[in-house]
BASETOR-819930 format. One line per field, with one value per residue (C-alpha): residue number from 0; y, z, x; chain. Coordinates in Angstrom, 1 decimal. Each point is the difference from the previous one (the first is absolute). Layout:
N
num NUM / ...
y Y / ...
z Z / ...
x X / ...
chaine A / ...
END
This chain:
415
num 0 / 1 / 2 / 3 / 4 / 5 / 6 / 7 / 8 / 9 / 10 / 11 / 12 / 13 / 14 / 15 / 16 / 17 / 18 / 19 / 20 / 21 / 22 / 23 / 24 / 25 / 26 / 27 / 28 / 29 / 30 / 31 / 32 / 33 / 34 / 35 / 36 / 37 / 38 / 39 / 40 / 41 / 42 / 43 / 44 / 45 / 46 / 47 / 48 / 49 / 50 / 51 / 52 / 53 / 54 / 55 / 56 / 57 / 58 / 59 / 60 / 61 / 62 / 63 / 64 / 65 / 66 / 67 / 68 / 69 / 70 / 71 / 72 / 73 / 74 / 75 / 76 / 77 / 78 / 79 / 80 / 81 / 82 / 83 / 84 / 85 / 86 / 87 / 88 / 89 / 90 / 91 / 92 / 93 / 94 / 95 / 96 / 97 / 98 / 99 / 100 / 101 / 102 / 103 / 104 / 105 / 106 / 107 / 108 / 109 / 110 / 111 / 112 / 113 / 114 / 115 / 116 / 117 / 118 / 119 / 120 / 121 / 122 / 123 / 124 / 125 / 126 / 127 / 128 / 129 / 130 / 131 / 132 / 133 / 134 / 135 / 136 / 137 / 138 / 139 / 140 / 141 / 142 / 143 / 144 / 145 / 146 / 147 / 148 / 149 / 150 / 151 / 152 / 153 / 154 / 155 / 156 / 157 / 158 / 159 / 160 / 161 / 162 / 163 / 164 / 165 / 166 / 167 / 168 / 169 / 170 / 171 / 172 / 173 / 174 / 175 / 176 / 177 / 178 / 179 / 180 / 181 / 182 / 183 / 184 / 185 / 186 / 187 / 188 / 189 / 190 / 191 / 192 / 193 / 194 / 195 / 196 / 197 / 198 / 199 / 200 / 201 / 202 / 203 / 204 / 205 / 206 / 207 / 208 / 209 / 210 / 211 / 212 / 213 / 214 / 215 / 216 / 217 / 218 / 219 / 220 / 221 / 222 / 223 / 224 / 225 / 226 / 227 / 228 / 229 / 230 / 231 / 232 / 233 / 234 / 235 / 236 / 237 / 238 / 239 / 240 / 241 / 242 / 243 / 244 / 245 / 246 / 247 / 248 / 249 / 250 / 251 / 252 / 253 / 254 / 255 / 256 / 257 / 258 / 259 / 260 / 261 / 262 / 263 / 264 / 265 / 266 / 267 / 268 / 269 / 270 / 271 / 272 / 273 / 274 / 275 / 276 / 277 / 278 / 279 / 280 / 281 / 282 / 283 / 284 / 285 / 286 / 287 / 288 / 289 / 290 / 291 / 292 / 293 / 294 / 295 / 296 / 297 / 298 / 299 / 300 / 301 / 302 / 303 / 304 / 305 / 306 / 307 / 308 / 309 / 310 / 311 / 312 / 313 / 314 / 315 / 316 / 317 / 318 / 319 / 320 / 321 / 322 / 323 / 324 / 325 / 326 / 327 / 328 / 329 / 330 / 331 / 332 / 333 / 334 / 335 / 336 / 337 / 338 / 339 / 340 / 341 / 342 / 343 / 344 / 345 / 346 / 347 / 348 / 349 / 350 / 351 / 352 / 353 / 354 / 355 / 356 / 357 / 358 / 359 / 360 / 361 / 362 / 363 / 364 / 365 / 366 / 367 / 368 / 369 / 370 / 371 / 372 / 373 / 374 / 375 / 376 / 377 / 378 / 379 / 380 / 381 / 382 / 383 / 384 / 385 / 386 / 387 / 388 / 389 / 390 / 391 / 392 / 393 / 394 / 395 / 396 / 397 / 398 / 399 / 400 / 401 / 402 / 403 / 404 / 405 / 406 / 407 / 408 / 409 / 410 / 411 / 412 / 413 / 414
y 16.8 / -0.4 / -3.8 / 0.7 / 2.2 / -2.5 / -2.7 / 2.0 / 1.0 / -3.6 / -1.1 / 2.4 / -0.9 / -3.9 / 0.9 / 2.0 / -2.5 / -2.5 / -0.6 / -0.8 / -3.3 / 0.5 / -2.3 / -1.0 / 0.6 / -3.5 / 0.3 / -1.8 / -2.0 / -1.3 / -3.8 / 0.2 / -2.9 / 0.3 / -1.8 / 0.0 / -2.4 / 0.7 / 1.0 / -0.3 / 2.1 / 1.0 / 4.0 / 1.4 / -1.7 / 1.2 / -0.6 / 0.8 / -1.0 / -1.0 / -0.5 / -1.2 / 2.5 / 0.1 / 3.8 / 0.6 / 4.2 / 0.3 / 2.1 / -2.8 / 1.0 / -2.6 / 1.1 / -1.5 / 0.5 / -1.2 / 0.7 / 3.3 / 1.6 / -0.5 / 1.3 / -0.4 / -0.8 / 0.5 / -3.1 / 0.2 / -0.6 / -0.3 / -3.1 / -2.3 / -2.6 / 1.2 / 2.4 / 0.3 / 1.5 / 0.5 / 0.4 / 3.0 / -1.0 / 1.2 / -2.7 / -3.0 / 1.1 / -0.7 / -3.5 / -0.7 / -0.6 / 2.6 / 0.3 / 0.7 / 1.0 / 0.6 / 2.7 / 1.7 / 2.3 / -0.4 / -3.6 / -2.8 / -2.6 / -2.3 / 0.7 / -2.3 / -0.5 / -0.1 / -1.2 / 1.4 / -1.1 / 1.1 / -0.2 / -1.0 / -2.1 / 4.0 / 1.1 / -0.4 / 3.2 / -0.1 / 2.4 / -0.4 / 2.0 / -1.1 / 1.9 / 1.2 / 0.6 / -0.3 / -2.5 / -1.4 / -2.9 / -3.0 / -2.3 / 2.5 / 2.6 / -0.9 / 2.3 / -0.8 / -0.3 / 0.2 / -1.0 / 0.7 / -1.5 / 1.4 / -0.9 / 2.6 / 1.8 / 0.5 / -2.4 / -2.4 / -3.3 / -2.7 / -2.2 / -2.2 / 1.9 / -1.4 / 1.7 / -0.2 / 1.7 / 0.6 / 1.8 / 0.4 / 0.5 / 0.1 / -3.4 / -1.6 / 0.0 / -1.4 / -1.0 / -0.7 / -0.4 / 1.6 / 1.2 / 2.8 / 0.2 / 2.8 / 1.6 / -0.3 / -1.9 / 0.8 / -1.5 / 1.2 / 0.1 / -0.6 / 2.2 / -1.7 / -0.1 / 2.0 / 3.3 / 0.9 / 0.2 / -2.5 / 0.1 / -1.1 / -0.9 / -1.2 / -1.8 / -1.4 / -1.2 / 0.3 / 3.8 / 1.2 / 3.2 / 2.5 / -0.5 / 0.9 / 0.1 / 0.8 / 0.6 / -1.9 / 1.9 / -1.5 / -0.4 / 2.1 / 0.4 / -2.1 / 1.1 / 1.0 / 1.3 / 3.7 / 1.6 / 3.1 / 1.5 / 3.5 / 1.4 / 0.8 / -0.1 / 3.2 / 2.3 / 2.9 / 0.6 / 0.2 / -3.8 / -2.0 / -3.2 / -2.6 / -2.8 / -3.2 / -2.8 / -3.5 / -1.3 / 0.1 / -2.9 / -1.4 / -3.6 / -1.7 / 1.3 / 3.0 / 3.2 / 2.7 / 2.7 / 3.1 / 2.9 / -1.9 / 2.6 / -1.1 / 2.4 / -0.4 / 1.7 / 1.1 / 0.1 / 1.7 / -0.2 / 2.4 / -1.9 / 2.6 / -1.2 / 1.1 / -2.1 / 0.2 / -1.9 / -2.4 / -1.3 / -3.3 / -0.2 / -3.9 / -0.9 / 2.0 / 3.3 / 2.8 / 3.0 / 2.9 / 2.4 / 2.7 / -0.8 / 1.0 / 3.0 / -2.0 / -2.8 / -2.8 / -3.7 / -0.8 / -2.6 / -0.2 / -2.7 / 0.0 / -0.9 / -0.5 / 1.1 / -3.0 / -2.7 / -0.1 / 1.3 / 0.0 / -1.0 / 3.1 / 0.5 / 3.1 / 2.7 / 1.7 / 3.8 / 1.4 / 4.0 / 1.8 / 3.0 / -0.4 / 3.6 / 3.4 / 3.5 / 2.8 / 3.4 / 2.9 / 3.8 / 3.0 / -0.1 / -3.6 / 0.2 / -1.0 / -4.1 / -1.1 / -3.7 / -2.2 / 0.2 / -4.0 / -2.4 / -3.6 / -3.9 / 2.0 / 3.3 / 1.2 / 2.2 / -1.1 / 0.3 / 2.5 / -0.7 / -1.2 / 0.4 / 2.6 / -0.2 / 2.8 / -0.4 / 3.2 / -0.3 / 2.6 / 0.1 / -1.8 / -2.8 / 0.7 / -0.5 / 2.9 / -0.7 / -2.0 / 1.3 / -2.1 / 0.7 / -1.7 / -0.1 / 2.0 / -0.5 / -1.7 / 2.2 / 0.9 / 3.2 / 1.3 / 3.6 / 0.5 / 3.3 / 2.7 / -0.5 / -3.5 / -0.1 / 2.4 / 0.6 / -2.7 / -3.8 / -2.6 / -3.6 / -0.8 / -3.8 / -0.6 / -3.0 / -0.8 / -3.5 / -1.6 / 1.9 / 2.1 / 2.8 / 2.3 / 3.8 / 2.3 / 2.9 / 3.8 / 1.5 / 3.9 / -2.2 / -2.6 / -3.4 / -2.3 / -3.7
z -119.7 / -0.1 / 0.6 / 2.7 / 1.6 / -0.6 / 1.4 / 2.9 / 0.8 / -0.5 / 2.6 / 2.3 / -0.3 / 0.4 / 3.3 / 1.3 / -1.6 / 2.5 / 3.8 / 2.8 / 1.5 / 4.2 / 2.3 / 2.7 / 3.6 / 2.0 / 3.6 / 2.7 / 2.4 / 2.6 / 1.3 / 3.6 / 2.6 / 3.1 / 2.6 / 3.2 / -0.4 / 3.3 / -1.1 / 2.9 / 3.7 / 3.6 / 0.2 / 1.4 / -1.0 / -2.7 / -3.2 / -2.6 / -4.0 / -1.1 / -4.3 / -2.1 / -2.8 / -2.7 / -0.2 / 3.7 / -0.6 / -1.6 / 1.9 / 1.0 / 1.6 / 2.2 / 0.0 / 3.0 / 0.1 / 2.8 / 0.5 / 1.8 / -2.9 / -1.9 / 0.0 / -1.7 / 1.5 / -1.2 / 0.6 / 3.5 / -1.8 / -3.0 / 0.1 / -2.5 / -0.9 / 1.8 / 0.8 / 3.7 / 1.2 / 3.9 / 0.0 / 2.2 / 3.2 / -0.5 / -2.7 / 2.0 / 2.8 / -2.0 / -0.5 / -3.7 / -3.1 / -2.0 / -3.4 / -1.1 / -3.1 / -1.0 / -2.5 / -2.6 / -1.6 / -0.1 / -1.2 / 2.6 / 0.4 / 3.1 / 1.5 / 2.3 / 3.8 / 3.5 / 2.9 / 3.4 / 2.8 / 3.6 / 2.7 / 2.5 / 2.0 / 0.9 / 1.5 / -0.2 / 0.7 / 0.0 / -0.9 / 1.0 / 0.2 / 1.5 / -0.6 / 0.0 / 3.9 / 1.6 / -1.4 / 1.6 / 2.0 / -1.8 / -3.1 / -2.7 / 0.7 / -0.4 / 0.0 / -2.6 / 1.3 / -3.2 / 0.2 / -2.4 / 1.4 / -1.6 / 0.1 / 1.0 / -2.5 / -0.2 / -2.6 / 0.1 / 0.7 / -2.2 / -0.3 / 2.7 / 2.6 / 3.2 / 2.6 / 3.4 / 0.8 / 3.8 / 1.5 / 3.3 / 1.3 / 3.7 / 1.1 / -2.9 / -2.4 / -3.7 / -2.4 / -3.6 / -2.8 / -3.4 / -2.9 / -2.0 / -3.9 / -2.2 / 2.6 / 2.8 / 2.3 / 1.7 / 2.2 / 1.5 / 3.8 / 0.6 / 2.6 / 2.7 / 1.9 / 3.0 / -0.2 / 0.9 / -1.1 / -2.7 / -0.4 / -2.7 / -0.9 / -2.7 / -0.5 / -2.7 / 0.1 / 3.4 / 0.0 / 1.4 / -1.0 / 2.7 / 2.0 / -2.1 / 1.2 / -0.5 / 1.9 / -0.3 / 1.5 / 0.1 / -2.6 / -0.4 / 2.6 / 0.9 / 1.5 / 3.4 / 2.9 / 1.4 / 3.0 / 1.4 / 3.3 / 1.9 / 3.7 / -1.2 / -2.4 / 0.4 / -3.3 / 1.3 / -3.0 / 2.2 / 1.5 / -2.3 / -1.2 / -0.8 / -2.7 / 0.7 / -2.0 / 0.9 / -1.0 / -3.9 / -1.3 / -3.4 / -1.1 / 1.2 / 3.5 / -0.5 / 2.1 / -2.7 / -0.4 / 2.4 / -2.1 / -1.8 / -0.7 / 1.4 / -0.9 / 2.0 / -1.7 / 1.6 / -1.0 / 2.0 / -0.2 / -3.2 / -2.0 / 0.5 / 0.1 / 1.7 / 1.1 / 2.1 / -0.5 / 2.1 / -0.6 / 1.3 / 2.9 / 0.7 / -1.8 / 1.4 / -1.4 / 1.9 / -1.0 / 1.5 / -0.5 / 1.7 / 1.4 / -2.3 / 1.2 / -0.2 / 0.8 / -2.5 / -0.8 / -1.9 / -2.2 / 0.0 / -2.1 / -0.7 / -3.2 / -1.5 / -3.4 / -2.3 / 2.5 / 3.2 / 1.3 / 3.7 / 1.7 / 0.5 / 3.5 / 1.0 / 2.4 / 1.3 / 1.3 / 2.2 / -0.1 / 2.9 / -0.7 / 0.7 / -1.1 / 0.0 / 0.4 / -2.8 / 0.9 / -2.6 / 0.3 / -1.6 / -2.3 / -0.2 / -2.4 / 3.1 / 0.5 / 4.1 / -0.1 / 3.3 / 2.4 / -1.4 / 2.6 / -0.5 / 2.1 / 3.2 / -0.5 / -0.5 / -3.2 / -2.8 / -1.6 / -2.6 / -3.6 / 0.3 / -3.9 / 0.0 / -3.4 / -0.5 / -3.3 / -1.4 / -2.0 / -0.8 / 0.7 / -3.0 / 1.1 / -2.3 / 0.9 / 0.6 / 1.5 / 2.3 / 2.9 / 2.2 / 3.3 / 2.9 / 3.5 / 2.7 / 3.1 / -0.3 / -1.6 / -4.0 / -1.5 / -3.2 / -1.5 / -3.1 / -0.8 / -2.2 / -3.0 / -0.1 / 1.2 / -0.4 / 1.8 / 0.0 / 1.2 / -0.3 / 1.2 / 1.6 / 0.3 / 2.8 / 0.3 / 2.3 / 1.8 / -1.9 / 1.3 / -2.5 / 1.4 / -2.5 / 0.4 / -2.1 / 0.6 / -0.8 / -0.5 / 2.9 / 1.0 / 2.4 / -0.2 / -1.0 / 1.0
x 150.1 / -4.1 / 0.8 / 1.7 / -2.5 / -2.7 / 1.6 / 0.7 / -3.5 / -1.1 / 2.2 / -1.6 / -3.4 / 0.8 / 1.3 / -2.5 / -2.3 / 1.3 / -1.8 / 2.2 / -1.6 / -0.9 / 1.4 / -1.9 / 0.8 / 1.4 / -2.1 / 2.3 / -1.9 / 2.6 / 0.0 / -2.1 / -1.0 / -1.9 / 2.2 / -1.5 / -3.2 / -2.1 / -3.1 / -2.0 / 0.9 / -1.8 / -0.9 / 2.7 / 2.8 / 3.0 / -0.1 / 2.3 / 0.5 / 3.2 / 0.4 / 2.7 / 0.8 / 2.6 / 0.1 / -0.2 / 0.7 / -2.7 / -3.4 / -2.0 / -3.6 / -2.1 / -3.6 / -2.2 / -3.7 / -2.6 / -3.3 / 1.0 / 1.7 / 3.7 / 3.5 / 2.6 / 3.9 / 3.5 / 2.7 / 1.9 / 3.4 / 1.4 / 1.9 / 2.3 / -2.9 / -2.7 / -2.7 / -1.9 / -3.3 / -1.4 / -3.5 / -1.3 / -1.7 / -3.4 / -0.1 / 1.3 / -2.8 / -2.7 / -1.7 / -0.9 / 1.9 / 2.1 / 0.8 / 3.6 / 2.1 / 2.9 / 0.5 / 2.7 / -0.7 / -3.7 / 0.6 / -1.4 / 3.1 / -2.0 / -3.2 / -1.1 / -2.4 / 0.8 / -2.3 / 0.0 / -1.5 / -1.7 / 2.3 / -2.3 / 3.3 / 1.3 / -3.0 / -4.1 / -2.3 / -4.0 / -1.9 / -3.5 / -3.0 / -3.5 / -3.4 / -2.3 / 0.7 / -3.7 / -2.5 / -2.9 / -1.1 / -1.8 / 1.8 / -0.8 / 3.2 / 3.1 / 3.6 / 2.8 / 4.0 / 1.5 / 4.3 / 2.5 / 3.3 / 3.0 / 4.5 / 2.2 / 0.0 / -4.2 / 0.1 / -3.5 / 0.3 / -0.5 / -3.5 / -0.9 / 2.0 / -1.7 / -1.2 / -1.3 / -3.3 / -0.6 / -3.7 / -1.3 / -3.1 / -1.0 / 1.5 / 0.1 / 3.4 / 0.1 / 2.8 / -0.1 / 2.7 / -1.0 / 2.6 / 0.7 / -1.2 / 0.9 / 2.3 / -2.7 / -1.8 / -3.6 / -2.4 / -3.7 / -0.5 / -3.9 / -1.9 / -0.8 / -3.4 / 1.3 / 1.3 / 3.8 / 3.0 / 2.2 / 3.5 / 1.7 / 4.2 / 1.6 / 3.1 / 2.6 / 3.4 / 0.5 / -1.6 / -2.7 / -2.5 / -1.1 / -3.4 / -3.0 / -3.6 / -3.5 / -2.9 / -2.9 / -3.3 / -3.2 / -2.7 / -2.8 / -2.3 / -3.3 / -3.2 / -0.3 / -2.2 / -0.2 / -1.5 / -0.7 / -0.2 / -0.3 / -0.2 / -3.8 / -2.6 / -1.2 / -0.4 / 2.3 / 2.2 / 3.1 / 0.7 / 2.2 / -1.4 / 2.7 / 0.2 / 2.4 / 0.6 / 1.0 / 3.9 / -0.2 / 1.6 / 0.9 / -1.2 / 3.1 / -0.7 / 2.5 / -0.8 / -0.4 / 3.2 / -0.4 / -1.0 / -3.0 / -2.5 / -3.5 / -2.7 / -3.2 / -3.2 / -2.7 / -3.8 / -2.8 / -4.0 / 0.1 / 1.9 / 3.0 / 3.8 / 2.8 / 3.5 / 3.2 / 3.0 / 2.4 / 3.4 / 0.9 / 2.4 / 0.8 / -2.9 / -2.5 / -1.7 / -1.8 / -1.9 / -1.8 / -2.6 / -2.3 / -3.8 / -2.4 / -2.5 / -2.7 / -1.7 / 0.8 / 1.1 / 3.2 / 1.1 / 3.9 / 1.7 / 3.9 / 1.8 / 3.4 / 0.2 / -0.2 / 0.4 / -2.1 / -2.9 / -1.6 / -3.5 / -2.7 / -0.4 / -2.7 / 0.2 / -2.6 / 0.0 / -2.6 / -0.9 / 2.3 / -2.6 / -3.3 / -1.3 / 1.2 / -1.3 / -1.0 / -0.2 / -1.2 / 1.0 / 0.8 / -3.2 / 0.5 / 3.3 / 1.9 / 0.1 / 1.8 / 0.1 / 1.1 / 1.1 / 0.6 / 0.6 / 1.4 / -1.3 / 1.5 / -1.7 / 3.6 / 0.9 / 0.3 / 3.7 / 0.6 / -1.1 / -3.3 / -1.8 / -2.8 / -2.1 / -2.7 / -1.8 / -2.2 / -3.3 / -2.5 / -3.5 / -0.7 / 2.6 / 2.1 / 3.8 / 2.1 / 3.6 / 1.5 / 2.6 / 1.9 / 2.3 / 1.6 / -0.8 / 2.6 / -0.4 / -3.0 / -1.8 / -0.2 / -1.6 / -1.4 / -0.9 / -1.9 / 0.7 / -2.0 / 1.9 / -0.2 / -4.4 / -2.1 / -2.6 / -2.5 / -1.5 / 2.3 / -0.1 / 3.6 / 1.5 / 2.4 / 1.8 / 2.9 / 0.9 / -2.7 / -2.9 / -1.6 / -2.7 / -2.1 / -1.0 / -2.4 / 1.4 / -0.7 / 2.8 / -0.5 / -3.0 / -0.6 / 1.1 / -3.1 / 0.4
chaine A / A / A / A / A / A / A / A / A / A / A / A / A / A / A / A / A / A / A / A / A / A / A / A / A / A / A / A / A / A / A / A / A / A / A / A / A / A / A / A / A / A / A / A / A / A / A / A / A / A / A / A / A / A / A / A / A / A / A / A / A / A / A / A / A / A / A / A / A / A / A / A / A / A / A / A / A / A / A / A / A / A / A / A / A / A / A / A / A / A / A / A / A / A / A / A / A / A / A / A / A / A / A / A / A / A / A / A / A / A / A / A / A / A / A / A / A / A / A / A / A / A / A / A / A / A / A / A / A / A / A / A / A / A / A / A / A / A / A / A / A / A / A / A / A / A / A / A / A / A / A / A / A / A / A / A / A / A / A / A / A / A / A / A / A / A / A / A / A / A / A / A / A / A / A / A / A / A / A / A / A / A / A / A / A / A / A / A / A / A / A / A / A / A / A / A / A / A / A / A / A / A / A / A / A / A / A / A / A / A / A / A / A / A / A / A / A / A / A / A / A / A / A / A / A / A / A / A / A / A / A / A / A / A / A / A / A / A / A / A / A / A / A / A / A / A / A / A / A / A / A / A / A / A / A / A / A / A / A / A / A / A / A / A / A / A / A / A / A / A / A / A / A / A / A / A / A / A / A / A / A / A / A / A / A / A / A / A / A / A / A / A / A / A / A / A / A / A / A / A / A / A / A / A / A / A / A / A / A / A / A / A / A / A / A / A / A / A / A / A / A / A / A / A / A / A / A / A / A / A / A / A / A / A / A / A / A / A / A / A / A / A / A / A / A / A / A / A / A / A / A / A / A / A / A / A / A / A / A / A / A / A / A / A / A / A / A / A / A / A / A / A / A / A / A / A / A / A / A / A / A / A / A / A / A / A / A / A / A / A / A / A / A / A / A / A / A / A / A / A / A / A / A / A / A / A / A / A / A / A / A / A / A / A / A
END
């Protein structure tokens, strides 16, 4: 009985002593052949893959990929022998080469290339763009007309496209051929010497581009002469004295654009400045400005900002006023000045300058106060809280004619 049981246990451990051996999984990989052979096609035309398969139920994937992105297709049919795939149209529209395989069960059976082409025989469009659109005259400016002719299906032609460049200017019209390179084609068109207008056209295949243009306006200024004339040289501070230039032109002979800002500065005896400004209507500027008050010769020279300038020409004012009036009262704190009368012994217009400057009886400077003439006639009061009581010399100036008082102020005026 013990051998019995010992033989029985040692049976039991030689069995669970034993491994069972693993066999390894058989992967089928069915029998396939590409049968249609075209490899190369025009955008827009079908295509579809036809293979030869020995397990024709199986789930065969194609996977196409272009330079737009991928996807991935499921057979038409399921037929005896074979298996059949359309490409989608928004692959057959586009020129370039795809990359296809054909996939079970993430195993790649055929993988292959296929080439398609512009289809430039449907239809041609141009795309064209000129610029910049106003350049200037001479041989130094020049705008671009960049083309990018494409097939029907916006696809860019291919290299060495021709195309026919057309541009007109005044009576003259020129052609030239040039071709595209890296999916476009491009050529300069020169300024010319006068300014105007150029149009330009493009065309290819038997296509032609909408009218572009640009403006050509004429180089900067040169120098140039200016006058100036009134109804009189009198010094009244109310006539209008008026600048004009001669037609401004470019170098080329161009008559400058309207609108060209002319400013004409103006220098007097004291070396003070002031200016007006004229804009150019057909060439020609014009600026005004007042008489001066008094007597005085100007120099007035024009000058475009960074390109021209003008001749100094001189005008000369006479005095309108030849003297005026003073009269004291009120203790001498009240000041009547005028009546002021102009080169007809008429009144003066309003606004005449009146200066009076204060000094002590020392000399020392006090204040200055300043009015306008109304009516002819200007008027000062130097009240109690702003002089007291006192000698004062008094400097009156007005039109250019400056008369001095020694004054005591509730006294009598000494001259």
């Amino acid at each position: 009985m013990r051998n019995t049981i010992l033989i029985f246990l040692g049976l039991v451990l030689l069995g669970c002593s034993e491994k069972k051996e693993e066999q390894p999984t058989e992967i089928y990989i069915p029998q396939t052949e590409l049968i249609s052979q075209v490899k190369n096609t025009i955008a827009g035309d079908a295509i579809t893959f036809f293979f030869k398969t020995d397990a024709p139920n199986e789930t065969y994937k194609l996977q196409i990929k272009n330079a737009y992105g991928s996807v991935l297709l499921k057979p038409n049919t399921n037929e005896r022998e074979n298996i059949e795939f359309n490409i989608p149209e928004n692959f057959t529209r586009i020129a370039g080469p795809f990359h296809w395989k054909l996939v079970l069960k993430s195993e790649i059976l055929e993988e292959g290339t296929h080439q398609i082409a512009t289809n430039a025989q449907k239809a041609t469009y141009v795309e064209s763009y000129f610029g910049p659109r106003s350049i200037t005259a001479g041989r130094n400016d020049f705008s671009m007309l960049t083309i990018s002719p494409t097939d029907a299906y916006d696809n860019p032609l291919n290299n060495g496209t021709e195309i026919t460049v057309k541009y007109q200017f005044l009576e003259n019209i020129d052609e030239l051929q040039i071709t595209t390179d890296n999916f476009i084609a491009w050529y300069n068109v020169a300024s010319t010497l006068k300014s105007g207008r150029i149009l330009v056209t493009s065309e290819c295949n038997g296509t032609t581009s909408k009218e572009l243009a640009t403006i050509v306006y004429p180089a900067n200024a040169v120098n140039f002469s200016i006058s100036a004339s009134s109804a009189h040289t009198f010094a009244d501070g109310n006539q209008i004295v008026t600048f004009v230039s001669d037609i401004i032109k470019d170098e080329y002979g161009n008559t400058v654009t309207n609108g060209t800002l002319v400013t004409f500065v103006i220098k007097n005896e004291r070396n003070q400045y002031l200016y007006t400004v004229g804009t150019t209507i057909n060439g020609v500027a014009e600026a005004k400005t007042l008489h001066p008050d008094q007597a005085t010769t100007w120099e007035v020279q024009a000058f475009i900002t960074g390109a021209a300038e003008s001749n100094i020409t001189t005008f000369k004012f006479k005095s309108a006023v030849k003297d005026y009036a003073v009269h004291f009262s009120k203790g001498n704190r009240n000041i009547d000045v005028g009546p002021f009368e102009s080169f007809m012994k008429q009144l003066i217009p309003d606004g005449l300058l009146l200066q009076l400057d204060i000094y002590d009886a020392n000399g020392e400077f006090i204040d200055t106060k300043k009015t306008t003439s109304k009516n002819g006639v200007s008027t000062i009061f130097l009240g109690e809280h702003f002089l007291e009581d006192g000698d004062y010399t008094l400097k009156l100036t007005a039109a250019g004619i400056t008369k001095e008082f020694i004054i005591n102020i509730h006294g009598e005026t000494i001259k």
